[in-house]
N, C-alpha and C positions, 0 to 999 in steps of 0.2 A: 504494500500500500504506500503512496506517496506521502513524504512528510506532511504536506500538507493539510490530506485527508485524512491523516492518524492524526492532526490536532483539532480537526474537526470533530472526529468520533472522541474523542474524552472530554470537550465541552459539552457534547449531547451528552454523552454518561451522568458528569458531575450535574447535569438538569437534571435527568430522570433522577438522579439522586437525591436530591433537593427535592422533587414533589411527592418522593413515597415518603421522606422524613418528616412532612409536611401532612399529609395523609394521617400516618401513624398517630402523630401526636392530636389530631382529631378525636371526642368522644365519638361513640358509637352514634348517637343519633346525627349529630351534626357531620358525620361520614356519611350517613345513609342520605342527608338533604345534600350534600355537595354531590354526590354519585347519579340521585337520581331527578334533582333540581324540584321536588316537592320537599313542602315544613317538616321538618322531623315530627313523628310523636313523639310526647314526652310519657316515661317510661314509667311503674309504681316501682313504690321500695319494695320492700321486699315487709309484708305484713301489715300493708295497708292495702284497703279492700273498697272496692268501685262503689263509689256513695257514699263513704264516711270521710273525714277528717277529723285527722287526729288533733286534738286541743293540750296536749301535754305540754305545750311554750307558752298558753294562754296564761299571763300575769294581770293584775290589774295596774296600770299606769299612770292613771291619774285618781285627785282627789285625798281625802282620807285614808282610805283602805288602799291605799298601794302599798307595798312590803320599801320597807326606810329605818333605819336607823334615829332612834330618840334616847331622848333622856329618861332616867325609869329607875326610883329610889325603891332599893327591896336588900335586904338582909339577904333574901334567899341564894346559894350557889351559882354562881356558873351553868351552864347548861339546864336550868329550871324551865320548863315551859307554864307560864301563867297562862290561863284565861281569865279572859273578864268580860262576862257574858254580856253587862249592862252595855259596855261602848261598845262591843262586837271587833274586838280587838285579840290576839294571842301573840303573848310577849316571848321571847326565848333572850333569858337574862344572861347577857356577856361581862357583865360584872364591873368596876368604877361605873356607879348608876347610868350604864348603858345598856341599849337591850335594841333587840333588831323587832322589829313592829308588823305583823300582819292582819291585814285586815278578813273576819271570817262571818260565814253565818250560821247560828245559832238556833237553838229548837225554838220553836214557836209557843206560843201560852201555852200551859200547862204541859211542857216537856223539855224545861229547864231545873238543873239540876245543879249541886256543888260537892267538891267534898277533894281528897290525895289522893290519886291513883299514880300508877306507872305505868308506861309504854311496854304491855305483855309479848307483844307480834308485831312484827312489820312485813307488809305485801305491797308488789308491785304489778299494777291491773289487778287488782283483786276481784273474784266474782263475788256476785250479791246474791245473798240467800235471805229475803226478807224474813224475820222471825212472826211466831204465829200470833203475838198482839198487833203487827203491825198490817200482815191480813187480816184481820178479825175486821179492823176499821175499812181498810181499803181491799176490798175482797178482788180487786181487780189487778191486783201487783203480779208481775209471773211468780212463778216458784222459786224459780234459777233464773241466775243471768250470768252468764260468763263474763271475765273482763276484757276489757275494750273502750272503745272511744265513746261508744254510748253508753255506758256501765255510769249509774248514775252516784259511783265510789269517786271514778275520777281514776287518776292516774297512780294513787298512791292511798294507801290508808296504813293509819297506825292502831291499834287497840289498846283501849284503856279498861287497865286491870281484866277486870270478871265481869265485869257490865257487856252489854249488850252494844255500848255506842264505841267509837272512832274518829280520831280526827281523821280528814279523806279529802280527796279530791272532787272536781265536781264538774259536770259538763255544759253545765248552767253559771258561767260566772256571773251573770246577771242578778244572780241572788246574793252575790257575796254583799257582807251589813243588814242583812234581812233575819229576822227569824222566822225562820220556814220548818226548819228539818222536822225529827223528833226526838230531838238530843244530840245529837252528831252535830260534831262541829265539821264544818265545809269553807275549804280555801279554794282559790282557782287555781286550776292544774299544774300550772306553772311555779306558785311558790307554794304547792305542797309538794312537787321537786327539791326543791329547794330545802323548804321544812325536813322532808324525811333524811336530807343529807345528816342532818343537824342531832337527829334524834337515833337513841339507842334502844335497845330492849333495857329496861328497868331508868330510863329518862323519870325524872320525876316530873308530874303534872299535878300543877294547885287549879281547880274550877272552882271562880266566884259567881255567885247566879246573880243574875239579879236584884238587885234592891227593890221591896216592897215599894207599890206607891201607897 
């Protein structure tokens, strides 16, 4: 071959070089739109499922109830989770009277409660098995619910003591500073992420109910 045309053929090389390199470092959908000049689909992860969204990042962001750092005079240790039913708040005490602040909601009339427990179990997704007082009332609960994005636990729950309730997550932020539940306390998904990092099995939890009006 003529010198000439042997430097022609190793410029075309080092081209095609350049465009498989080019290629490669391509994801797969945006390889398939350059290939076939139609939008990529965009792909599911891997346990998410067609018609749901997942709410596990949902935090609240503005207002009162957004998860922030405050001032907060308490004796109690380090790592203490307070409730205090009345403001619809749950303190987790970091101690020099600091404490990181979330905003939750609470049981509704007549299913507020107080008293020392400890954080017995912790799950992630948890499924919901309503208990039989709380079919009795609402006879239209299912039975079982697996957990998931519409598991209305939320993304995270903890259990207190021997009792029946949990702090949890919840798929309804919209309620967080309500009291709605029937005893369970409920954060939005995102900072009971966050909460459950925080918390241990035997976590100590103080719940103040309500003040009488």
């Amino acid at each position: 071959m003529p010198p000439f045309d042997a430097f022609l053929a190793k410029r075309l090389m080092a081209a095609l070089a350049g465009v498989f390199a080019v290629a490669l470092a391509l994801p797969a959908p945006a390889l398939a739109q350059a290939a076939s000049g139609a939008p990529a689909q965009e792909t599911m992860n891997v346990g998410e499922e067609p018609g749901r969204v997942s709410t596990d990042e949902v935090v609240i962001e503005d207002g009162p109830f957004r998860r922030q750092l405050v001032f907060y005079r308490t004796s109690e240790a380090p790592g203490t989770f307070i409730i205090e039913t009345s403001e619809r708040f749950l303190y987790v005490v970091l101690g020099n009277n600091k404490a990181l602040r979330y905003g939750i909601g609470v049981g509704r009339d007549g299913f507020q409660w107080q008293g020392l427990v400890k954080i017995t179990r912790k799950l992630e997704w948890p499924d919901w098995t309503p208990p039989p007082e709380m079919i009795a009332r609402q006879p239209y609960l299912p039975r079982f619910m697996a957990g998931g994005p519409g598991n209305p636990l939320g993304a995270r729950a903890m259990y207190l003591g021997t009792t029946v309730y949990r702090i949890h997550g919840t798929n309804q932020p919209e309620t967080i500073g309500q009291s709605i539940s029937s005893g369970c306390f409920r954060l939005a998904n995102g900072d009971v992420v966050d909460l459950y990092s925080r918390a241990n099995v035997g976590t100590k939890v103080i719940i103040h109910q309500a003040a009488a009006l």
